[in-house]
C-alpha positions as CSV (number, residue, x, y, z in Angstrom):
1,X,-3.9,-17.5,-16.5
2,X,-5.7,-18.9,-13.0
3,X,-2.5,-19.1,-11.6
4,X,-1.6,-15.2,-11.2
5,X,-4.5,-14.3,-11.0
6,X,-5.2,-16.2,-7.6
7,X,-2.6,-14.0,-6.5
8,X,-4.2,-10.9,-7.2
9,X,-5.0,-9.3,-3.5
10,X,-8.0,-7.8,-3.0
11,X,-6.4,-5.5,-0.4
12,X,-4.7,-3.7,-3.5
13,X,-7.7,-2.8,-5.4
14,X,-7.8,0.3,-4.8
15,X,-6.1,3.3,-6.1
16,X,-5.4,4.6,-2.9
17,X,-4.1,1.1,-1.2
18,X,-2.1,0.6,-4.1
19,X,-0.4,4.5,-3.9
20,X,-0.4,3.8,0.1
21,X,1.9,0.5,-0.7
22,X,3.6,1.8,-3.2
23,X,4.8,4.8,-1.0
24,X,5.8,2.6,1.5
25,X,7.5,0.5,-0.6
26,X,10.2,2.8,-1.4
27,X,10.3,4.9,1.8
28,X,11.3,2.8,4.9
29,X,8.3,4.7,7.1
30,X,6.6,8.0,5.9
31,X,4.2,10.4,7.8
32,X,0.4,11.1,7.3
33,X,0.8,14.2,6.3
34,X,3.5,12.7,3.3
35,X,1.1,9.9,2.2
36,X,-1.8,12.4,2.2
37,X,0.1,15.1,0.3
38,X,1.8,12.8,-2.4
39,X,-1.6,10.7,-2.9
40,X,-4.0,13.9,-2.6
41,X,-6.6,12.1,-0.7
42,X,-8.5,13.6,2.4
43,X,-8.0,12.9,5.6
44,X,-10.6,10.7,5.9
45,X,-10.4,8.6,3.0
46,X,-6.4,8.0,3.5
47,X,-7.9,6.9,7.4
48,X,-9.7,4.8,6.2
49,X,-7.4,3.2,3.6
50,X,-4.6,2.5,6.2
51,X,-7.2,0.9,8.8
52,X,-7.6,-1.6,6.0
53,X,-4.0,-2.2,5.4
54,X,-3.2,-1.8,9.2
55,X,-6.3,-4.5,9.8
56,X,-4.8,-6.8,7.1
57,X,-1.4,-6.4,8.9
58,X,0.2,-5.0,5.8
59,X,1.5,-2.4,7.6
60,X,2.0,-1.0,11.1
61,X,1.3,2.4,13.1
62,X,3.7,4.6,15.3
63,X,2.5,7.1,17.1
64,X,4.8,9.4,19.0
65,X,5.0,13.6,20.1
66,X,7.5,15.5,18.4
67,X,7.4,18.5,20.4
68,X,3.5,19.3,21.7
69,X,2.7,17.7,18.1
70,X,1.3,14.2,17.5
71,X,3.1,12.4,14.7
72,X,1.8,9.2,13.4
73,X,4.2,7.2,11.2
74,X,3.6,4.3,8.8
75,X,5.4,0.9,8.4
76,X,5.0,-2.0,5.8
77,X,5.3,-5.2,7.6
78,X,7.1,-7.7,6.0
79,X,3.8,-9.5,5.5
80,X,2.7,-6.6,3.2
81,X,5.9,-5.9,1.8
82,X,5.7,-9.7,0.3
83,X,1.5,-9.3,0.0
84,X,2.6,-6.5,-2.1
85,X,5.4,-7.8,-4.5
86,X,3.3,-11.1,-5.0
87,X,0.1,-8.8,-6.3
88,X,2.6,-6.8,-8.4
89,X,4.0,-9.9,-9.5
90,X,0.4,-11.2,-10.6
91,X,-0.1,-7.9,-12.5
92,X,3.0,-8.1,-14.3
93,X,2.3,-11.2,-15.5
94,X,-1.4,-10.7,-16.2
95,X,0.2,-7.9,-18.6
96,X,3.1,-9.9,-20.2
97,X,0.9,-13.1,-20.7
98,X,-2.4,-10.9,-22.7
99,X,0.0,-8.4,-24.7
100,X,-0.5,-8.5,-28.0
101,X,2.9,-8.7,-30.7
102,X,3.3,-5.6,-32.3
């Protein structure tokens, strides 16, 4: 059990980090607007949350003008890509390993 569970990241804890990832995950790079839309978190909180990933180099900012308008864009790196599947990996097997036969 020690072994996957070392592999649990603490960066994931939270529900938002773990939506945040998750997003990413499928879409190659996705908007603030998106993220804060699909996850229903406030602007601040979602900040917040993606300074933390951004710090942890889990993922990476663009920032760019479309028009007049500022548009800031979101990246996993492939640091957090592989962060990310090793945590889900630890989960999964934290699951399998304490399921009960039915």
């Amino acid at each position: 059990m020690k072994d996957y569970l070392e592999n649990i990241n603490k960066a994931f804890e939270s529900r938002a980090r773990l939506g945040i990832m998750s997003v990413l995950m499928v879409d190659d790079k996705v908007d603030f607007n998106t993220l804060k839309e699909t996850l229903q978190l406030t602007d601040g909180n979602l900040a917040s949350h993606l300074r933390a990933l951004e710090e942890a180099k889990y993922l990476r900012v663009e920032k760019q003008f479309v028009g007049r308008k500022p548009n800031t864009t979101y990246h996993a790196t492939d640091e957090g890509r592989e962060a990310f599947t090793s945590h889900l990996d630890a989960l999964e097997q934290l699951i399998l390993n304490n399921r009960k036969d039915t």
